[in-house]
Backbone bond lengths (Angstrom), bond angles and torsions (degrees), N, CA, C in turn:
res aa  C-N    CA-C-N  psi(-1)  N-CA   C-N-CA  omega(-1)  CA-C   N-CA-C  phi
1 X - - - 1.448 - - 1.528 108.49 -
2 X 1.327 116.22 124.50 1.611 111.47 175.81 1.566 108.96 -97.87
3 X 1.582 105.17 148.43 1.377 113.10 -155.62 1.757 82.26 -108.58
4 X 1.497 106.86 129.48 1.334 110.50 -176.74 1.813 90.45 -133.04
5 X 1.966 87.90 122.64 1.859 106.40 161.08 1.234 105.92 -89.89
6 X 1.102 126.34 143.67 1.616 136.43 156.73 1.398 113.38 -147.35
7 X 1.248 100.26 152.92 1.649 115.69 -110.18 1.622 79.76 -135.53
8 X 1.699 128.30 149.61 1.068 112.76 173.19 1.741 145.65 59.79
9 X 0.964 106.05 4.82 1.874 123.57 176.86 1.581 105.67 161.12
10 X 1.562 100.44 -148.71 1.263 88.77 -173.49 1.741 87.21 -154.86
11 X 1.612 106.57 161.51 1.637 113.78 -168.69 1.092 109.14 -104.93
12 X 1.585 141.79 146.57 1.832 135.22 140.48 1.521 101.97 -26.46
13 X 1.179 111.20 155.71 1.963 118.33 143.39 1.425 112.11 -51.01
14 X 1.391 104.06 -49.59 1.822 102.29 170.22 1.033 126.75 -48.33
15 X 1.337 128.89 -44.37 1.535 137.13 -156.72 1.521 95.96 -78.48
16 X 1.902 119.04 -41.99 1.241 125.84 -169.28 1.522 117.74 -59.53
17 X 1.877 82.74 -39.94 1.628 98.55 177.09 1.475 110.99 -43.40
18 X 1.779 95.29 -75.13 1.589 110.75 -175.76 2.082 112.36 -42.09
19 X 0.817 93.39 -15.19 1.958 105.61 -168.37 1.469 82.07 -80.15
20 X 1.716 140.15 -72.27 1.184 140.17 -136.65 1.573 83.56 -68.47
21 X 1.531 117.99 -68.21 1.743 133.85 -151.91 1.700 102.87 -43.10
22 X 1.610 100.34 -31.47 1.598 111.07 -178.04 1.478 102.57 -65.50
23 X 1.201 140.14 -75.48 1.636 147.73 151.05 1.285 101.67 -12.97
24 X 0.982 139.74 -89.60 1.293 145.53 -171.56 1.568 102.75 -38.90
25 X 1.108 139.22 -61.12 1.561 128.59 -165.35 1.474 102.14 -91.00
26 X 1.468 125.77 -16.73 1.623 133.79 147.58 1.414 109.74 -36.41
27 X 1.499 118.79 -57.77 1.036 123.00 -141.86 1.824 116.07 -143.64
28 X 1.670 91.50 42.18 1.353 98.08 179.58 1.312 141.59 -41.76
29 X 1.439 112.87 -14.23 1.710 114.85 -176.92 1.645 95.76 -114.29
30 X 1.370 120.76 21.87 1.499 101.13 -176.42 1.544 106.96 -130.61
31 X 1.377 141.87 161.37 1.057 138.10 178.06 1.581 119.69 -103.08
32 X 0.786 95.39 105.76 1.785 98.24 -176.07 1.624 115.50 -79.18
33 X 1.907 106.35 120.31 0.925 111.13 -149.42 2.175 108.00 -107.10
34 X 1.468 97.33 -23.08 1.047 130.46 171.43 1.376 126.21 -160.41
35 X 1.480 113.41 161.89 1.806 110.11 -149.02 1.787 82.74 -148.42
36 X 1.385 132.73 126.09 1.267 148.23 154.77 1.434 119.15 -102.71
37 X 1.702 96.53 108.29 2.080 104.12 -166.56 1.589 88.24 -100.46
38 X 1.004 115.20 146.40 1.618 133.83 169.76 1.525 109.71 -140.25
39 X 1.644 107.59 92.07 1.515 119.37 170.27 2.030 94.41 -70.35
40 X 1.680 69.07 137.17 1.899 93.53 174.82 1.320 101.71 -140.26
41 X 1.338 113.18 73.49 1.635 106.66 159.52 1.972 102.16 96.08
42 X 1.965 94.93 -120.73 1.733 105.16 150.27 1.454 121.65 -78.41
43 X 1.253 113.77 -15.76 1.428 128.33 -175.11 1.147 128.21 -88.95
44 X 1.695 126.60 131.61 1.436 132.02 -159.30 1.454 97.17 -121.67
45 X 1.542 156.34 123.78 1.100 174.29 -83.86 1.601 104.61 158.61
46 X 1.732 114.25 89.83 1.243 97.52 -168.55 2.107 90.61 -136.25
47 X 1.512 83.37 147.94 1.731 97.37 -158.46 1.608 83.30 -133.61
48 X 2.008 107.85 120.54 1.068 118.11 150.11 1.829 134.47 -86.78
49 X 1.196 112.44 133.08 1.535 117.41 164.11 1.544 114.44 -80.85
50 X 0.821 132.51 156.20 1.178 129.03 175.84 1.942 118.02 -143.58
51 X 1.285 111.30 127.95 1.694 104.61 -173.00 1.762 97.13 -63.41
52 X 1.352 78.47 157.95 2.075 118.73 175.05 1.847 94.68 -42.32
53 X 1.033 99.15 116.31 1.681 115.16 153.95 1.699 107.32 -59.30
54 X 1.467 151.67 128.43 0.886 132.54 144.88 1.893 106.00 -72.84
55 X 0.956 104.05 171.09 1.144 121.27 -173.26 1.791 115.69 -152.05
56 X 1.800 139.79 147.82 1.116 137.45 175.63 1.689 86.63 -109.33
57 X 1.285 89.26 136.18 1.777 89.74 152.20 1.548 100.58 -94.27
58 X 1.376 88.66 155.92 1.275 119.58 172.43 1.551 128.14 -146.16
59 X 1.742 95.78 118.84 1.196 106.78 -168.33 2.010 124.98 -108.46
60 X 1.086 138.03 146.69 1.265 136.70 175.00 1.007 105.94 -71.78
61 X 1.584 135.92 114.26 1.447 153.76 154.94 1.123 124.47 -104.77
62 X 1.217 144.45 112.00 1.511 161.89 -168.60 1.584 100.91 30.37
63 X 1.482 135.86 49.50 1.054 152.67 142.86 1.435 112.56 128.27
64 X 1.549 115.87 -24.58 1.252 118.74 178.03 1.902 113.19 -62.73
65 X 1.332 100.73 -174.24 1.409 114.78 164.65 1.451 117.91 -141.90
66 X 1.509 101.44 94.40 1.329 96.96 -167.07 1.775 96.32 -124.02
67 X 1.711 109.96 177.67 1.700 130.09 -159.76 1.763 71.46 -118.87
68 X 1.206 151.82 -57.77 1.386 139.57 -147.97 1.794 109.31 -149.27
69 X 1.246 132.35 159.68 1.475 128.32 -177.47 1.638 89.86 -100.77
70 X 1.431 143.00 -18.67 1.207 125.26 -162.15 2.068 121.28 -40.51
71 X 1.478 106.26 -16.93 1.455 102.64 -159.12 1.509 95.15 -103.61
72 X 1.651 134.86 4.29 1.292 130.24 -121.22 2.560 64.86 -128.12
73 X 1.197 65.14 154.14 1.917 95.68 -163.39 1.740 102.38 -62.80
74 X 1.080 113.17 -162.10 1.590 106.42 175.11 1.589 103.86 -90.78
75 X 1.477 108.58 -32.51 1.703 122.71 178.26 1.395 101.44 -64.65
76 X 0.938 124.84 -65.86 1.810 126.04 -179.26 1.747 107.65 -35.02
77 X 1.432 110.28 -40.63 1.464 114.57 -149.75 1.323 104.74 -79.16
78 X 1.741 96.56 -32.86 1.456 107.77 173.94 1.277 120.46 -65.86
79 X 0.992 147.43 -36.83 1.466 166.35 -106.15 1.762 82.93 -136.90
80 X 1.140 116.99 -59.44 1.735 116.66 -171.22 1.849 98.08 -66.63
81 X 1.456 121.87 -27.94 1.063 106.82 -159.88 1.473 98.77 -96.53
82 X 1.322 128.74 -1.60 1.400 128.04 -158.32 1.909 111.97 -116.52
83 X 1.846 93.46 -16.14 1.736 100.20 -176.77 1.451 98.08 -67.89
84 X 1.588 102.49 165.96 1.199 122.26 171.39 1.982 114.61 -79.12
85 X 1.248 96.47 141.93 1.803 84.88 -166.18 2.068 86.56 -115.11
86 X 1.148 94.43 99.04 2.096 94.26 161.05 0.843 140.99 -83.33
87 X 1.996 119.02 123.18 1.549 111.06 -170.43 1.648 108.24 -74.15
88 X 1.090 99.90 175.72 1.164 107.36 165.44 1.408 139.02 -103.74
């Protein structure tokens, strides 16, 4: 459910509708988590939030590119547990 402030008057359900569908086909790969409307007169002033991306890091370990060692052999594991790690 997106939590929409608006700011300055007040909207139809329609208009809100049409406001979300706009975001949404704006912003097809993202999830919109909150929506800030600011009526100005003829003018609508509208600011999306959007929820947390998760994300894996992913790091280079003895040549691979891996997010975790869980799939990596007993030799691999060793090799990750035995390199030298440099600060910077």
């Amino acid at each position: 459910m997106i939590k929409i402030n608006i700011v300055n008057g007040e909207l139809s359900s329609k208009e809100i509708d049409a406001y979300i569908a706009n975001g949404r086909e704006k912003y097809p790969n993202r999830t919109i988590d909150t929506m800030d409307v600011e009526l100005d007169g003829d003018f609508v002033n509208i600011k999306y939030h959007f929820q947390n991306v998760p994300f894996q890091r992913i790091r280079r370990i003895t040549g691979y590119l891996v997010g975790t060692v869980d799939r990596f052999n007993d030799a691999k594991k060793s090799e990750v547990h035995d390199r030298v790690k440099h600060n910077v």
